[in-house]
GUKOLVEX-950985 format. One record per atom (N, C-alpha, C, O): residue in one letter; atom name; x, y, z. Coordinates in steps of 0.2 Angstrom, whole numbers, plus 5000, padded with zeros to 4 digits. Layout:
+---+----+------+------+------+
: r :  a :   px :   py :   pz :
+---+----+------+------+------+
: a : CA :    X :    Y :    Z :
...
+---+----+------+------+------+
This chain:
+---+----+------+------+------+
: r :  a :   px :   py :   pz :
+---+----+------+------+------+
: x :  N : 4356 : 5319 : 4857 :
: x : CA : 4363 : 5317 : 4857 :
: x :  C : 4363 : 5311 : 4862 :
: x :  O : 4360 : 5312 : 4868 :
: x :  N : 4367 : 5306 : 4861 :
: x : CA : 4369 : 5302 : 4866 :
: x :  C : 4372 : 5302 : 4872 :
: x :  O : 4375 : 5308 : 4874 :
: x :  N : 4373 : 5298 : 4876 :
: x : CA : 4377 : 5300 : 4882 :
: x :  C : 4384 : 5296 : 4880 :
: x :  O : 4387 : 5295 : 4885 :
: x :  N : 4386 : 5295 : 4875 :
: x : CA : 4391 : 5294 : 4870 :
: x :  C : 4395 : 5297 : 4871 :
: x :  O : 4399 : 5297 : 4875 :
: x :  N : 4391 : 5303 : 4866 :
: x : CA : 4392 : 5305 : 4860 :
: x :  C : 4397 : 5313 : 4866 :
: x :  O : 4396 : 5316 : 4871 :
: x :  N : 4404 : 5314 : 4862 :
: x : CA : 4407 : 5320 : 4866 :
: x :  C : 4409 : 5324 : 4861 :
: x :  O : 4412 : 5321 : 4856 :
: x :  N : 4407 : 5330 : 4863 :
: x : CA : 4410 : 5336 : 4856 :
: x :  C : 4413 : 5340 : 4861 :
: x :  O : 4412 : 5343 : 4866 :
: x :  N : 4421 : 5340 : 4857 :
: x : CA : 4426 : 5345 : 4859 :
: x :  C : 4427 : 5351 : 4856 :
: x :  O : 4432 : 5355 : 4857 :
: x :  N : 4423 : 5351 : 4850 :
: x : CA : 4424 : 5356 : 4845 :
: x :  C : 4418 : 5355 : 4839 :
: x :  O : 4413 : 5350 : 4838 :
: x :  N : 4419 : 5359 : 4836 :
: x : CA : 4415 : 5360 : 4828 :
: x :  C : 4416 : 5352 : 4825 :
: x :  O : 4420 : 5348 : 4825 :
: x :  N : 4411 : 5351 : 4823 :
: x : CA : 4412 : 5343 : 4819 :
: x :  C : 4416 : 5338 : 4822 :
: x :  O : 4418 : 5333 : 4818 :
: x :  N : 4420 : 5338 : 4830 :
: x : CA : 4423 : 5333 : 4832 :
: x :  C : 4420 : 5327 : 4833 :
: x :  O : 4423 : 5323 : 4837 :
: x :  N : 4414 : 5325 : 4831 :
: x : CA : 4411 : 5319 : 4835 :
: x :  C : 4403 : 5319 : 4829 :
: x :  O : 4400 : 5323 : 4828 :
: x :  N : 4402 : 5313 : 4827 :
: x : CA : 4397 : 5310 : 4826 :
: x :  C : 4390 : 5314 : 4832 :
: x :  O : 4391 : 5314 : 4838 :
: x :  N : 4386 : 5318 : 4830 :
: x : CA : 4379 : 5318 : 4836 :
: x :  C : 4376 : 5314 : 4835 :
: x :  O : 4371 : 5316 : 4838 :
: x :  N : 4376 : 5310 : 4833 :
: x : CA : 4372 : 5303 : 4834 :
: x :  C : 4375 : 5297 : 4841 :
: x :  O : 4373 : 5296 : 4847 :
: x :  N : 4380 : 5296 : 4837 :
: x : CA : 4383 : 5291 : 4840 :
: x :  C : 4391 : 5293 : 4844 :
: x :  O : 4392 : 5289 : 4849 :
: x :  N : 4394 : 5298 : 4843 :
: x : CA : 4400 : 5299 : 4844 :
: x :  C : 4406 : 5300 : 4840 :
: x :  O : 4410 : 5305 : 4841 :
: x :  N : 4407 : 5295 : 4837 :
: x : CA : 4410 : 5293 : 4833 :
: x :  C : 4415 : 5298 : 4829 :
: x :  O : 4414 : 5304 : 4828 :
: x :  N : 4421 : 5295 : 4827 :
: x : CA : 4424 : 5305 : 4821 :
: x :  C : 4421 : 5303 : 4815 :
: x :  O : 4421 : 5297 : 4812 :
: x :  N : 4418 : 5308 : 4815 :
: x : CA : 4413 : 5309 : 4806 :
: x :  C : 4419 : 5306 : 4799 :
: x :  O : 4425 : 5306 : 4799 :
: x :  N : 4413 : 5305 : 4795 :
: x : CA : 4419 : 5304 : 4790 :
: x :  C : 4415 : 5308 : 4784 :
: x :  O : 4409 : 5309 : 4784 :
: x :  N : 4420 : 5310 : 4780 :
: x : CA : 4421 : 5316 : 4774 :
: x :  C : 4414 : 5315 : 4770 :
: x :  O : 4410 : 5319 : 4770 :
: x :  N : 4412 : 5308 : 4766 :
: x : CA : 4404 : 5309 : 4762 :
: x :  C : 4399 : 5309 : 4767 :
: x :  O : 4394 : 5310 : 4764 :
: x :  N : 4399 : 5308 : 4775 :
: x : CA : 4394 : 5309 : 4780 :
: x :  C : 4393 : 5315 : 4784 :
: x :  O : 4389 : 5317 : 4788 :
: x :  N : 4400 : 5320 : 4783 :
: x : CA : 4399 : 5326 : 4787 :
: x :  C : 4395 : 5328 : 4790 :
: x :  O : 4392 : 5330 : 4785 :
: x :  N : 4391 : 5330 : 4795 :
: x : CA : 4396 : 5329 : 4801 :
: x :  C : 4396 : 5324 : 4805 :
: x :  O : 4398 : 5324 : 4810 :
: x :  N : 4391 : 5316 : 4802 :
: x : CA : 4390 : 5310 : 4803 :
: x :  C : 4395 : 5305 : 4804 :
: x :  O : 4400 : 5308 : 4805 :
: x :  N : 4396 : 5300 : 4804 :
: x : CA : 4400 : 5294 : 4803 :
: x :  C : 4398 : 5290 : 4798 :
: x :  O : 4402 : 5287 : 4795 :
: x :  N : 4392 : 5289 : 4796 :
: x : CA : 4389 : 5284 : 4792 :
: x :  C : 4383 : 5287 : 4790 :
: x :  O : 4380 : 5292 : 4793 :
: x :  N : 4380 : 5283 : 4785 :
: x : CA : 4374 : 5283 : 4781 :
: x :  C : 4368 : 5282 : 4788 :
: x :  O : 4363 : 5285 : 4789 :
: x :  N : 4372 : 5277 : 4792 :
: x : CA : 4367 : 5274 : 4797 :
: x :  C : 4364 : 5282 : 4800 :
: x :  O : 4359 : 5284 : 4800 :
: x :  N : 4369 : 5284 : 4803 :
: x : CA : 4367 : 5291 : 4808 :
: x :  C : 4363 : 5296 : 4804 :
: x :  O : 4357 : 5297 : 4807 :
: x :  N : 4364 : 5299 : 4798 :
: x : CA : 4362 : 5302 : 4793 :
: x :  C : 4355 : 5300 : 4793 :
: x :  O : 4351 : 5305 : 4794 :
: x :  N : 4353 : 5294 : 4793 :
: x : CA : 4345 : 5291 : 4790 :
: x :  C : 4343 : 5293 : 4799 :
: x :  O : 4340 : 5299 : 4801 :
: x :  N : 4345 : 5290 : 4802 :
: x : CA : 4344 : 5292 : 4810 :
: x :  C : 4342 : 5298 : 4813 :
: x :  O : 4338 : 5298 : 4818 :
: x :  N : 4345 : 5304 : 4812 :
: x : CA : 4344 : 5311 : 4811 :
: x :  C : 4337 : 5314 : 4807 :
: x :  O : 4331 : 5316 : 4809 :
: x :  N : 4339 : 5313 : 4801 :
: x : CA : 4333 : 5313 : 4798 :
: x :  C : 4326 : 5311 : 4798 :
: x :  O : 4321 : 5315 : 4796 :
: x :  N : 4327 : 5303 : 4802 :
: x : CA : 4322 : 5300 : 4804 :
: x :  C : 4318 : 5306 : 4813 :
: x :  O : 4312 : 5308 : 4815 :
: x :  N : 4324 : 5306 : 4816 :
: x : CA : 4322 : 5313 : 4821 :
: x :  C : 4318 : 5320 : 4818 :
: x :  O : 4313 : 5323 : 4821 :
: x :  N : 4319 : 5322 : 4814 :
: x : CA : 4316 : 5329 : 4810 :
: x :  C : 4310 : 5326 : 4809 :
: x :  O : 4306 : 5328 : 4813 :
: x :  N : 4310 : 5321 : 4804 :
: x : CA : 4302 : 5320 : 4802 :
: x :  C : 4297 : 5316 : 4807 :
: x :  O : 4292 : 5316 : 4806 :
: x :  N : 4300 : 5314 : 4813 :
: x : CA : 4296 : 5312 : 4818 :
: x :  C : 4295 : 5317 : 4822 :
: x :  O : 4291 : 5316 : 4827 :
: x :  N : 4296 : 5323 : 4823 :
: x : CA : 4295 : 5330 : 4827 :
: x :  C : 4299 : 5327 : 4832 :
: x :  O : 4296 : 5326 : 4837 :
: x :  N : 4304 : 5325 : 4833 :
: x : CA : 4309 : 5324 : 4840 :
: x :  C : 4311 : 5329 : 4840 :
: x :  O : 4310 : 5332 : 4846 :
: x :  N : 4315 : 5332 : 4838 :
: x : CA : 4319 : 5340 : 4834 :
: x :  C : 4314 : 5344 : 4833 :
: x :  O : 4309 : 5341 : 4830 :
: x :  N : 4314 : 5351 : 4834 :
: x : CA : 4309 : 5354 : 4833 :
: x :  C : 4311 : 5362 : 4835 :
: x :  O : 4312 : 5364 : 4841 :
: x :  N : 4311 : 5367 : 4828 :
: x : CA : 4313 : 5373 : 4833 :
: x :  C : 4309 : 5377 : 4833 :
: x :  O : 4305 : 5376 : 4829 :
: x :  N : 4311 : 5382 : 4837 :
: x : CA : 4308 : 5384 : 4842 :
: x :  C : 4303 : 5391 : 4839 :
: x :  O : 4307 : 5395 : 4835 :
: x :  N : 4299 : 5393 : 4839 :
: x : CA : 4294 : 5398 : 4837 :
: x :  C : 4286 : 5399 : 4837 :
: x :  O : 4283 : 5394 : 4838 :
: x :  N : 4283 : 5403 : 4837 :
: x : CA : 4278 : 5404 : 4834 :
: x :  C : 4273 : 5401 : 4832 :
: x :  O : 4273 : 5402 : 4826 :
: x :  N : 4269 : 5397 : 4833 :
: x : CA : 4266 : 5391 : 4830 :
: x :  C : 4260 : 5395 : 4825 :
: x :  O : 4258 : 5393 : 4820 :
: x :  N : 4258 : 5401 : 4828 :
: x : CA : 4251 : 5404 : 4827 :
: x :  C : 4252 : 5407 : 4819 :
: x :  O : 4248 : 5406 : 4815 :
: x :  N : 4258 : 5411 : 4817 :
: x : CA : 4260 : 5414 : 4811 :
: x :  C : 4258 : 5408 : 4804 :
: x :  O : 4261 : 5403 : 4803 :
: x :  N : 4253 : 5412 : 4801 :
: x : CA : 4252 : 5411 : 4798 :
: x :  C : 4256 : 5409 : 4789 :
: x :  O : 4261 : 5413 : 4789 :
: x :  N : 4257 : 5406 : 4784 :
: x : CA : 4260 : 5403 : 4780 :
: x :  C : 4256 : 5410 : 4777 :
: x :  O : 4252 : 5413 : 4778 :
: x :  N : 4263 : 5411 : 4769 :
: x : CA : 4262 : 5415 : 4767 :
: x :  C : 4255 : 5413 : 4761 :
: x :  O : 4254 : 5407 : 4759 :
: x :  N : 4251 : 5418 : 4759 :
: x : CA : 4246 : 5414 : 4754 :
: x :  C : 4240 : 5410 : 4757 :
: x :  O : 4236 : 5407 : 4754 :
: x :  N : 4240 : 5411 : 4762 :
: x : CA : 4235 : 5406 : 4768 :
: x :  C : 4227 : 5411 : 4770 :
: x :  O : 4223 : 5409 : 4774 :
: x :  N : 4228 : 5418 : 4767 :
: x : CA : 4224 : 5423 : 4769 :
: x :  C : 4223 : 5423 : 4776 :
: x :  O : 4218 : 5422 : 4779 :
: x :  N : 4232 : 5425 : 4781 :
: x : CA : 4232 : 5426 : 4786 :
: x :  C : 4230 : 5434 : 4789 :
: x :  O : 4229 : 5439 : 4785 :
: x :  N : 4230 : 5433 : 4796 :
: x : CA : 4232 : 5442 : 4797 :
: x :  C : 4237 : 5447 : 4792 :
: x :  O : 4237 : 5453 : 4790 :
: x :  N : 4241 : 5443 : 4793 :
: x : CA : 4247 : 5449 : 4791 :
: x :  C : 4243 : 5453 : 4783 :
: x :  O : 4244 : 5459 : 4780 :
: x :  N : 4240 : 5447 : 4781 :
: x : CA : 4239 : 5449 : 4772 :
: x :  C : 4234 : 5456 : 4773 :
: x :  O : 4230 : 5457 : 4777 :
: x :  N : 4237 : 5459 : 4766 :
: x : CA : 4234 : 5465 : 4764 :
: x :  C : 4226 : 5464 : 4764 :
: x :  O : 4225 : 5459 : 4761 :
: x :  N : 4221 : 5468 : 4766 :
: x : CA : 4215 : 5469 : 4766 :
: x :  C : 4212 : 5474 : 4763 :
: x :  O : 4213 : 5480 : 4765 :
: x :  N : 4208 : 5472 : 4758 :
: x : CA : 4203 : 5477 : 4752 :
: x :  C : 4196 : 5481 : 4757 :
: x :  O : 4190 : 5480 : 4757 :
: x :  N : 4200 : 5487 : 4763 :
: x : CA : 4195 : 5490 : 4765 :
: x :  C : 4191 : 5494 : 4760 :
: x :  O : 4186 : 5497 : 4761 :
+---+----+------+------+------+
């Protein structure tokens, strides 16, 4: 979030930029923010928080059943 950007509630503000969202960009302002955010997820800027070691299902992790 910018040092913009102020949220006094639920959806009151662009997290990009600030800005009041509009209705096809929810809870954005524009396509610009939108691509902008997005562009954060796929660069790992955003990132949440867990377990890195847990294995993917199908991956012949621990967890999976074993033919003793």
């Amino acid at each position: 979030m910018t040092k913009h950007a102020v949220k006094t509630g639920f959806g009151s503000a662009c997290p990009i930029c600030g800005k009041p969202p509009q209705a096809e960009h929810r809870p954005f302002c524009s396509a610009r923010c939108v691509k902008i955010d997005c562009n954060r997820w796929l660069s790992d800027v955003y990132v949440v928080p867990g377990d890195e070691t847990v294995p993917l299902a199908g991956t012949g992790g621990a967890d999976e059943n074993d033919e003793d």
